[in-house]
N, C-alpha and C positions, 0 to 999 in steps of 0.2 A: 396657454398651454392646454393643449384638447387632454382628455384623460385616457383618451387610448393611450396617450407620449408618454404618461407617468402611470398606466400598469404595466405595460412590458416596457418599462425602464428603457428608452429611446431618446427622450431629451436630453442637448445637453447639459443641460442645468443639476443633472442628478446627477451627475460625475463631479460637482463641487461639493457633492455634503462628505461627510467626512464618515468616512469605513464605507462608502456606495462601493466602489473598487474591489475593498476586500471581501466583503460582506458576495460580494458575486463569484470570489475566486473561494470561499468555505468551503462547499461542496467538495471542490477539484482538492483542494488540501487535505482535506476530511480523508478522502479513496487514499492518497498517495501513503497518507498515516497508517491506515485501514489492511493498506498492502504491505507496509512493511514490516507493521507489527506481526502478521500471518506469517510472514517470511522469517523472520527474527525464531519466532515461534517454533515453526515448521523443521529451520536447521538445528535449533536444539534439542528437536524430540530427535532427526536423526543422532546427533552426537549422541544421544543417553542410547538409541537402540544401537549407536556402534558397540560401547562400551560394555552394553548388556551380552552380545555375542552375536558372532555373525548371520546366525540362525534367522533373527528377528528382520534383519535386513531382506533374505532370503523372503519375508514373508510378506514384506510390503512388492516383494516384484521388483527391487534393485538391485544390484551389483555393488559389494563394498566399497568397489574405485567408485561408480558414480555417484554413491550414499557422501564416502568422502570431498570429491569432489561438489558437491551440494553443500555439506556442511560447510566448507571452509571458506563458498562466500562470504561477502559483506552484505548485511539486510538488502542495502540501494542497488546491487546488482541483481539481476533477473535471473 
């Protein structure tokens, strides 16, 4: 096994140890977490500035429809 094969992980041999798999999909899970928490987030600060009055929405540069229409996603929707 040359060592170029096992520093950018190319052999196959390194797809038999156990977590090599997952351990290369962390990253990518990490972001998708990363984004939904921001999202999660993001919709319940609109719900609190609905709630607070329409004003506050007015000041982020939205429209109540599309504040609400934002809020009532689900995190995993875009």
């Amino acid at each position: 096994m040359a060592i170029s094969e096992i520093s950018n992980r190319t052999h196959p041999a390194l797809n038999l140890l156990p977590g090599a798999r997952l351990a290369s999909r962390l990253p990518r899970v990490r972001s998708v977490f990363a984004e939904w928490y921001r999202r999660r987030d993001y919709r319940s600060e609109l719900k609190r500035l609905l709630r607070v009055g329409p004003y506050m929405i007015a000041d982020v540069g939205l429209t109540c429809e599309a504040a609400w229409r934002e809020a009532e996603k689900p995190f995993w929707q875009r």
